[in-house]
LONU-21863 format. One line per 3 residues: their letters; for each residue z negated, x, y negated of N, C-alpha, C, O, CB. Coordinates in steps of 0.02 Angstrom, whole numbers, plus 50000, padded with zeros to 5 digits. Last residue first. Glycine has a CB too. Example, Ala and Ser with C-alpha at 12.3 -4.5 7.8 and 13.67 -1.06 7.14 Angstrom:
SA	49646:50642:50112:49643:50684:50053:49606:50645:49998:49598:50670:49943:49714:50704:50030 | 49610:50660:50284:49610:50615:50225:49610:50660:50165:49577:50712:50166:49548:50565:50224
//
This chain:
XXX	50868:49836:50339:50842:49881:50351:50858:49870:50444:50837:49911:50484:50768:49883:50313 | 50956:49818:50177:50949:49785:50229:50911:49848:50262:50913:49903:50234:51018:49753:50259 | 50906:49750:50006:50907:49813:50044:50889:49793:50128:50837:49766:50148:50847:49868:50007
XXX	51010:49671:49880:50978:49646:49953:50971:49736:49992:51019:49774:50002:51051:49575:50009 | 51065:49680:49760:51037:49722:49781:50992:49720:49830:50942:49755:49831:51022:49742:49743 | 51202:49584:49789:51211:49661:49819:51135:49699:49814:51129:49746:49853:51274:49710:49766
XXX	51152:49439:49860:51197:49473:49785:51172:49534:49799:51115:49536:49823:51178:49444:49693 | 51002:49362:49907:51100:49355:49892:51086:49423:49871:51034:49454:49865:51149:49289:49819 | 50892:49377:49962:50948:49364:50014:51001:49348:49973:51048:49319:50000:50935:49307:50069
XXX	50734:49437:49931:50788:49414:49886:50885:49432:49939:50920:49483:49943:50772:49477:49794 | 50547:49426:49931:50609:49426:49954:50680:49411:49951:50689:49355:49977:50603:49413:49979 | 50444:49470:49802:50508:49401:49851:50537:49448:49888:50549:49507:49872:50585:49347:49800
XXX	50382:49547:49708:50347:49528:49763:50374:49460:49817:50343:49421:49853:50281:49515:49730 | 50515:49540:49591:50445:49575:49610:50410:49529:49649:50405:49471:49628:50398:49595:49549 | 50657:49479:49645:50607:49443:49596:50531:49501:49622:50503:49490:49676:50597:49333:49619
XXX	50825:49537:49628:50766:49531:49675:50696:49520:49604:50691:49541:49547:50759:49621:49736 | 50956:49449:49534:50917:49509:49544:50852:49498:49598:50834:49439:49604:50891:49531:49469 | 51056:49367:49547:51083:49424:49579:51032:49482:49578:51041:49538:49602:51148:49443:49546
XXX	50985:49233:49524:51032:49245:49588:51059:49316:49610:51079:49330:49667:51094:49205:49578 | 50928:49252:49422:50902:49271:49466:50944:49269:49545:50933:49296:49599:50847:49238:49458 | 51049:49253:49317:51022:49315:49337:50979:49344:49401:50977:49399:49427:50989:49325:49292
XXX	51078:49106:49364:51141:49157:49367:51089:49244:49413:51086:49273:49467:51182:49174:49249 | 50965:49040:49294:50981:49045:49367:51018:49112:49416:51003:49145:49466:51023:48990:49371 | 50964:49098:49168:50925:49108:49190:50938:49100:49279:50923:49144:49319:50883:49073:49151
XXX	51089:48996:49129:51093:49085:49129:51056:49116:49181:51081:49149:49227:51061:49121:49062 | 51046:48887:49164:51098:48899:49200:51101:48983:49184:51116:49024:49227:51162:48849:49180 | 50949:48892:49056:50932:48877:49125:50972:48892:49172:50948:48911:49225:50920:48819:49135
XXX	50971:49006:48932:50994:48926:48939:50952:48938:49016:50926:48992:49027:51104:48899:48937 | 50826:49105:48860:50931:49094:48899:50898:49008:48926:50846:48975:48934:50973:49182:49015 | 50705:49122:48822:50764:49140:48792:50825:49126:48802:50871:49131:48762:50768:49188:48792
XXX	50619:49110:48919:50628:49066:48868:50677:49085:48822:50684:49046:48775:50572:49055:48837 | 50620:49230:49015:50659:49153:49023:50638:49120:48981:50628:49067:49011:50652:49109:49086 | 50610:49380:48954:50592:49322:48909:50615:49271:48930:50642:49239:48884:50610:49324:48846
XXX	50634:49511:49043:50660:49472:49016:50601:49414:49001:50552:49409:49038:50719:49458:49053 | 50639:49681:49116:50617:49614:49108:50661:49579:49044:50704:49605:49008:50533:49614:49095 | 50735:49765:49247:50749:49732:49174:50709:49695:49159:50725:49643:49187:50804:49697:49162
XXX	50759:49893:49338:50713:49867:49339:50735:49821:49253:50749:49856:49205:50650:49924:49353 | 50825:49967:49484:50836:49929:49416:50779:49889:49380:50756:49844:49416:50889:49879:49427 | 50819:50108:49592:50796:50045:49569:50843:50034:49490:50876:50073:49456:50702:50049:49561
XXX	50926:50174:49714:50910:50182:49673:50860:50119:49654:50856:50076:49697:50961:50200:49644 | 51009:50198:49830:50962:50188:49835:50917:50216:49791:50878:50261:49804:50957:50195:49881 | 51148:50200:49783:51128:50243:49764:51045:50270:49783:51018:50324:49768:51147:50231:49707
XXX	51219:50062:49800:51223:50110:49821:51203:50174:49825:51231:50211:49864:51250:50108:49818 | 51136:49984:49702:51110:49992:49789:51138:50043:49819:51106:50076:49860:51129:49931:49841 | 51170:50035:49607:51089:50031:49625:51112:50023:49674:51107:50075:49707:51032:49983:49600
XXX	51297:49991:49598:51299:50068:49599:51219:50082:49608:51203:50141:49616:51336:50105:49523 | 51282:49847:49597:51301:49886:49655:51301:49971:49662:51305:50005:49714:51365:49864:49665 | 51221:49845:49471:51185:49847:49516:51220:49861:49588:51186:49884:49633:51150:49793:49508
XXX	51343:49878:49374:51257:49929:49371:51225:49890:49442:51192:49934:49470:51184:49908:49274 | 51391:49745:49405:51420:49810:49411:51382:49873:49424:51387:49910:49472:51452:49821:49356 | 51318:49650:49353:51346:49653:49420:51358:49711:49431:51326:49733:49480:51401:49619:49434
XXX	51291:49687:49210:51240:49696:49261:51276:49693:49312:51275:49749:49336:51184:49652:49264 | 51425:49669:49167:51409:49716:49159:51344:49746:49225:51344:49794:49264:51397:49708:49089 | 51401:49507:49200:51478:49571:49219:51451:49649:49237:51453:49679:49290:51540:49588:49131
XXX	51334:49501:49096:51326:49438:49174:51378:49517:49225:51370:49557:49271:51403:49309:49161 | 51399:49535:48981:51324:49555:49000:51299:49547:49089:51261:49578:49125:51272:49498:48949 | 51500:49437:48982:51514:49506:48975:51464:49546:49023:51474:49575:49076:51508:49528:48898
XXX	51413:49309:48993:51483:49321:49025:51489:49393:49029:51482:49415:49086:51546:49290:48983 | 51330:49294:48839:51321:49296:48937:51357:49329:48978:51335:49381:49001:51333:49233:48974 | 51381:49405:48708:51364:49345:48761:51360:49357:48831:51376:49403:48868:51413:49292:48760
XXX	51339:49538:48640:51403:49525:48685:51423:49442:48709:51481:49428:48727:51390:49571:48756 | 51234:49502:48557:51290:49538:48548:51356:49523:48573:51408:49504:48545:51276:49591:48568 | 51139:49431:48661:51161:49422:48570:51213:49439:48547:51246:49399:48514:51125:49456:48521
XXX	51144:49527:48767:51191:49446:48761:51185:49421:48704:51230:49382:48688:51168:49382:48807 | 51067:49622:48717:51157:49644:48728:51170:49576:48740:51225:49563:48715:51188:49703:48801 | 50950:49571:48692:50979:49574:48636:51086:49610:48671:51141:49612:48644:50913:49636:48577
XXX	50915:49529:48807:50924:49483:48787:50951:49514:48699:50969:49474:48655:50859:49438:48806 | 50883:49661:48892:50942:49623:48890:50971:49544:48849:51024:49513:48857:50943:49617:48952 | 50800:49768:48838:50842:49729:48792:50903:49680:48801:50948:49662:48763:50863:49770:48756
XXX	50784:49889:48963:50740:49818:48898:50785:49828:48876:50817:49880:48881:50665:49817:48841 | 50790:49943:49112:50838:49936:49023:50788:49850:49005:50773:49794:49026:50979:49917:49036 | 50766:50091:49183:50738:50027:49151:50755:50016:49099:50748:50050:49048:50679:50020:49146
XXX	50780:50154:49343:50805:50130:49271:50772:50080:49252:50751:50034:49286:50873:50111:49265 | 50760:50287:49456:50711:50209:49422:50767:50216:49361:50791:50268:49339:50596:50218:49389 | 50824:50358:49592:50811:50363:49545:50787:50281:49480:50816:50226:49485:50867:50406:49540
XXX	50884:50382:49690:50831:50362:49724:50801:50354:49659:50741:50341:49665:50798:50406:49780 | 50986:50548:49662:50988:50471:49691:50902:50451:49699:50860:50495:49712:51036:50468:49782 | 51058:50577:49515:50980:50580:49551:50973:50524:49591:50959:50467:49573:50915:50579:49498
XXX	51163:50569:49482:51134:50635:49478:51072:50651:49503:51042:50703:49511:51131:50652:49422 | 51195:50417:49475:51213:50482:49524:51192:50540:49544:51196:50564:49600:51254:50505:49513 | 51104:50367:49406:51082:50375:49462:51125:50410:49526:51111:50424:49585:51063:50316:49472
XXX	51170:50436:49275:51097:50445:49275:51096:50465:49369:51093:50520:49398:51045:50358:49242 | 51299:50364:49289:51295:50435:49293:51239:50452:49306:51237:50489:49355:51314:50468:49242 | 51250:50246:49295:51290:50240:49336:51284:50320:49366:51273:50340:49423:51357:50212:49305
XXX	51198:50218:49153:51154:50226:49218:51181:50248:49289:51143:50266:49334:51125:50160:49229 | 51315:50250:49068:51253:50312:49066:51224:50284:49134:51223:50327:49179:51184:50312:48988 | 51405:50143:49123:51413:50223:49130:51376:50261:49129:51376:50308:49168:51441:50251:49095
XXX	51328:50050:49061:51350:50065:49135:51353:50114:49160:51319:50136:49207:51400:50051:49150 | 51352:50078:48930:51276:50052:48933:51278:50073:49015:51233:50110:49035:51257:49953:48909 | 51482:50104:48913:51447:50155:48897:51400:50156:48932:51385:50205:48966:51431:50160:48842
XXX	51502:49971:48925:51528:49989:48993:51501:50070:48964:51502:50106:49014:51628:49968:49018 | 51458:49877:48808:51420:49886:48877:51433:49924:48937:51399:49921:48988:51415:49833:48902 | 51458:49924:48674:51476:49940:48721:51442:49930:48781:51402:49971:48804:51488:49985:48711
XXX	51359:49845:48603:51418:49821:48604:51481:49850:48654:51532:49819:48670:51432:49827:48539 | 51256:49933:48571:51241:49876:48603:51328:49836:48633:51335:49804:48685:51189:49828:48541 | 51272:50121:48594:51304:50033:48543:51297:49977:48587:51331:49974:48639:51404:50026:48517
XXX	51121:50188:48612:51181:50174:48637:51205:50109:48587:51173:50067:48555:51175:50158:48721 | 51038:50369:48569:51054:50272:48553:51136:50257:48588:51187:50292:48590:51060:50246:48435 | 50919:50466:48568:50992:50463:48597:50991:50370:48570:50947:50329:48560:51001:50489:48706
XXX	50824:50559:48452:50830:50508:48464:50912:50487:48481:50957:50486:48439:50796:50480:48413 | 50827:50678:48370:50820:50694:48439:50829:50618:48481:50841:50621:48541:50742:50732:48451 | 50826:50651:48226:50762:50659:48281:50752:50665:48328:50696:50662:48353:50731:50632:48290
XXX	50979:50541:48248:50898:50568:48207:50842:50580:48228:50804:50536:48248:50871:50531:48166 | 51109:50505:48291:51052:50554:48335:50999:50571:48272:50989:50631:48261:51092:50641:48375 | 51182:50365:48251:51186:50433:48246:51124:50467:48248:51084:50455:48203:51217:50449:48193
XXX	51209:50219:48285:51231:50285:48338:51193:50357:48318:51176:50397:48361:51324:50301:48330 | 51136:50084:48245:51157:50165:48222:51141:50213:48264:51088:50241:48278:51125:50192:48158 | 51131:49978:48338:51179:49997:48308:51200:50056:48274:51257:50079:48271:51182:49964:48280
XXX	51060:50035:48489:51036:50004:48432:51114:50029:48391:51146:50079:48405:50949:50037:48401 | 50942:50064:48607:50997:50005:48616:50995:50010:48532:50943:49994:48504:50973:49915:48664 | 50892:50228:48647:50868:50180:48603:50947:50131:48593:50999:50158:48576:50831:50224:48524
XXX	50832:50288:48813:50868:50297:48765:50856:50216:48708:50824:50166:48723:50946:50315:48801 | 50725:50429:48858:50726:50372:48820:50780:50352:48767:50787:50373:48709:50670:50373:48791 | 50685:50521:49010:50726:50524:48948:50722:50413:48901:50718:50356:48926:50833:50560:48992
XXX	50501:50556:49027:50569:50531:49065:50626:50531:48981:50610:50539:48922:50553:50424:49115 | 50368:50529:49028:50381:50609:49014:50459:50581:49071:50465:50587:49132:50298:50691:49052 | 50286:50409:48923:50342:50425:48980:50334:50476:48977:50297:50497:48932:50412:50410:48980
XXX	50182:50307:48862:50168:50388:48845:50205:50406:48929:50172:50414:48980:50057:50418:48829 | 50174:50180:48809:50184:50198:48883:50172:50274:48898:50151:50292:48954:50258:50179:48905 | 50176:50184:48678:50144:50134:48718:50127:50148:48772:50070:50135:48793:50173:50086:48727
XXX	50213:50300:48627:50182:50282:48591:50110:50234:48637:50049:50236:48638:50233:50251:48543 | 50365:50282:48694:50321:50342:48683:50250:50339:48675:50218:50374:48714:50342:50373:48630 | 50388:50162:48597:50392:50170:48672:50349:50214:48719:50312:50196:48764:50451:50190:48683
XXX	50409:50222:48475:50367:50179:48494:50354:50162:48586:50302:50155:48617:50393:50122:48453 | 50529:50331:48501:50448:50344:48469:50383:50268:48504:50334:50271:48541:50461:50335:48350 | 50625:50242:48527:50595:50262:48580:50519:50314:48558:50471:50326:48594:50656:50301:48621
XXX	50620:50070:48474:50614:50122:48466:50597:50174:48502:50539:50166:48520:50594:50119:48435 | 50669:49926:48601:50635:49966:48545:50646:50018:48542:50677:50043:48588:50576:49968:48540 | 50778:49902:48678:50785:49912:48619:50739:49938:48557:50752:49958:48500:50803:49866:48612
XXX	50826:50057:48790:50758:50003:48768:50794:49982:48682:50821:50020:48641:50651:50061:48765 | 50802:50141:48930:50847:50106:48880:50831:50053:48861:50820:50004:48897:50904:50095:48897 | 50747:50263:49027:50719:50197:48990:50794:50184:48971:50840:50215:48998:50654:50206:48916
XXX	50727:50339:49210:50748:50336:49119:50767:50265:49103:50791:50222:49140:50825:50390:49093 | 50666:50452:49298:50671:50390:49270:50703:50390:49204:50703:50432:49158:50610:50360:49267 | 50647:50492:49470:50654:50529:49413:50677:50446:49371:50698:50397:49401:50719:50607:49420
XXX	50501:50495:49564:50568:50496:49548:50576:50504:49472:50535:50516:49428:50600:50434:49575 | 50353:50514:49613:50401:50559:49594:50481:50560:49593:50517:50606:49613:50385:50600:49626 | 50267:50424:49580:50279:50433:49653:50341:50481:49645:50382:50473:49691:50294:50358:49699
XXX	50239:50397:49460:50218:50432:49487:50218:50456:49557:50180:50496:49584:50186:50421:49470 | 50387:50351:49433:50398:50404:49415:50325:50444:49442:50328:50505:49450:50419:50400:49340 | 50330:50228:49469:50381:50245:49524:50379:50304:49496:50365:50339:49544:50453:50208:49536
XXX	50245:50180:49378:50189:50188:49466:50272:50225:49487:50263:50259:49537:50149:50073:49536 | 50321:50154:49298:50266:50206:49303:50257:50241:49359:50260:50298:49380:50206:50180:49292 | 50385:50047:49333:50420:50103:49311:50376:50156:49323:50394:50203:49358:50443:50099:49241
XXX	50268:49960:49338:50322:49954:49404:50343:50029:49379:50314:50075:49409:50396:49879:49406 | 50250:49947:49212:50177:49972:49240:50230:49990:49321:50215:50041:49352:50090:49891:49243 | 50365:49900:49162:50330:49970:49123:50308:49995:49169:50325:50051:49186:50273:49966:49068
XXX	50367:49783:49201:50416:49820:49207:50385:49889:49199:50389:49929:49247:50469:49802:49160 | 50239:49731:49146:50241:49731:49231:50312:49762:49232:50321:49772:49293:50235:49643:49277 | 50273:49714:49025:50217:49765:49028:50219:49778:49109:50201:49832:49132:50136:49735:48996
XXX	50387:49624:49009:50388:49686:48990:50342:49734:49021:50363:49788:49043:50380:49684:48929 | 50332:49515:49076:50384:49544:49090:50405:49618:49083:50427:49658:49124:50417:49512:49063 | 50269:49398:49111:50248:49461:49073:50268:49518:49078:50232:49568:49085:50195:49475:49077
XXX	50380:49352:49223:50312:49353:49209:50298:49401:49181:50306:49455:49209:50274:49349:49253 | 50490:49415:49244:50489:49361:49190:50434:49355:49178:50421:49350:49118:50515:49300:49199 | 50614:49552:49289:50516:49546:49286:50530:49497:49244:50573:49508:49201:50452:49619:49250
XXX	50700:49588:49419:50692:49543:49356:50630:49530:49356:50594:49505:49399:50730:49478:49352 | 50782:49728:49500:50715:49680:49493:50733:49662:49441:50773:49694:49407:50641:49706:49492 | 50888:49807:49616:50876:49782:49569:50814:49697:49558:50808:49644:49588:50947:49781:49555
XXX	50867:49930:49753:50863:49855:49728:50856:49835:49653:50803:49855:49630:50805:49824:49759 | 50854:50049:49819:50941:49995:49810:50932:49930:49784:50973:49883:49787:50986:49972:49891 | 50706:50024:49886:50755:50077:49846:50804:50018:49845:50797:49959:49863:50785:50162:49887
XXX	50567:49893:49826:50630:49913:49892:50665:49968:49846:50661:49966:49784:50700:49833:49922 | 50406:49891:49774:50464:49906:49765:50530:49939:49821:50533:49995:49846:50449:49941:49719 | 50268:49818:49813:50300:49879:49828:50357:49854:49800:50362:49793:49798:50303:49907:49902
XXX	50173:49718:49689:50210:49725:49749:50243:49799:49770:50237:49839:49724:50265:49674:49743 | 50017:49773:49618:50111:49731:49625:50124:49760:49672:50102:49812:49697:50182:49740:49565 | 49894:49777:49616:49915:49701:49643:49970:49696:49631:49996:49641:49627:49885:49640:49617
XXX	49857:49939:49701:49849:49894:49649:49891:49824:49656:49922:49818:49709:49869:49930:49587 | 49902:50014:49800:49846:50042:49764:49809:49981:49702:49755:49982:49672:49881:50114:49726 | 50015:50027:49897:50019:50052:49833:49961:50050:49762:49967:50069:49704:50074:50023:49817
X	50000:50042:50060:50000:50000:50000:50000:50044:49938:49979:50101:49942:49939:49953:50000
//
C-alpha cells in the first residue's frame, strides 16, 4: 500500500481528479516523484507560485499567452495544443514511466473549445499508455457542460476505479 488514503496509481494510465481536484492531483504527483519518477507540471498558474505551494524539484511549465522566457520561466501558447502534445509526448519519451501533470484544462477549452482540447487529450493519452507513463489533470466539473464532463470521463481513469474504456485501460 502506499501509506495514506489514495488510491495506488496504474503506469499507462491517464487520471481525472474532480474531487478537490487540484490538491489530490498535486498530492498523487508527489507521492509519484517520491517513488522516483521523473515529473513535470504544466500549469496555468504561475510556476513561482506553484513552487511556492507544492515546493517540486521537477520542470514547470507555465500555460500562458506571453511566450517570452522571464526568469527562467518556460510557457506554452495555450492555443497551440499540438506544442502542448508534443512537449509531453517528448517528456514521456525520454523517460518512460514518467508523471505529467497539466492544470489548466479548463482554460485550453476557453481558448481552443471542447472538440480540439477533446482531440488533443486523446492523443497525449495513447502516448501514456504507451509509454507506461501517468497523466494526471484535475478539473472543476462545474465548469463544462455534462455531456463534456461525460466525454472526459469516458476516456480518463477516475482515482481509486477501475476504468474499462478508452486507451488508458492498463491490462495485466
Amino acid at each position: 500500500m502506499n501509506g495514506d488514503d489514495e488510491p495506488a496509481l496504474k503506469s499507462g494510465s491517464s487520471y481525472l481528479f474532480t474531487d478537490k481536484g487540484v490538491q489530490r492531483a498535486y498530492d498523487s504527483f508527489k507521492r509519484l516523484l517520491s517513488e522516483g519518477k521523473r515529473g513535470l507540471v504544466i500549469t496555468r498558474t504561475h510556476p513561482t507560485r506553484v513552487q511556492q505551494l507544492y515546493g517540486l524539484d521537477c520542470p514547470i511549465m507555465w500555460i500562458a499567452k506571453s511566450v517570452k522566457p522571464v526568469g527562467g520561466v518556460m510557457s506554452l501558447e495555450p492555443t497551440r495544443l499540438m506544442k502542448i502534445h508534443s512537449t509531453v509526448s517528448d517528456f514521456i519519451k525520454a523517460n518512460p514511466g514518467a508523471v505529467v501533470l497539466l492544470d489548466g484544462l479548463e482554460y485550453l477549452i476557453t481558448e481552443n473549445g471542447f472538440a480540439p482540447v477533446m482531440k488533443a487529450i486523446q492523443l497525449t493519452n495513447e502516448e501514456v499508455a504507451m509509454s507506461s507513463s501517468y497523466l494526471l489533470v484535475p478539473i472543476d466539473p462545474r465548469t463544462l457542460e455534462t455531456q463534456q464532463l461525460g466525454l472526459l470521463e469516458r476516456e480518463f481513469s477516475l482515482p481509486g476505479e477501475d476504468h474499462l474504456g478508452g486507451p488508458s485501460t492498463a491490462f495485466s
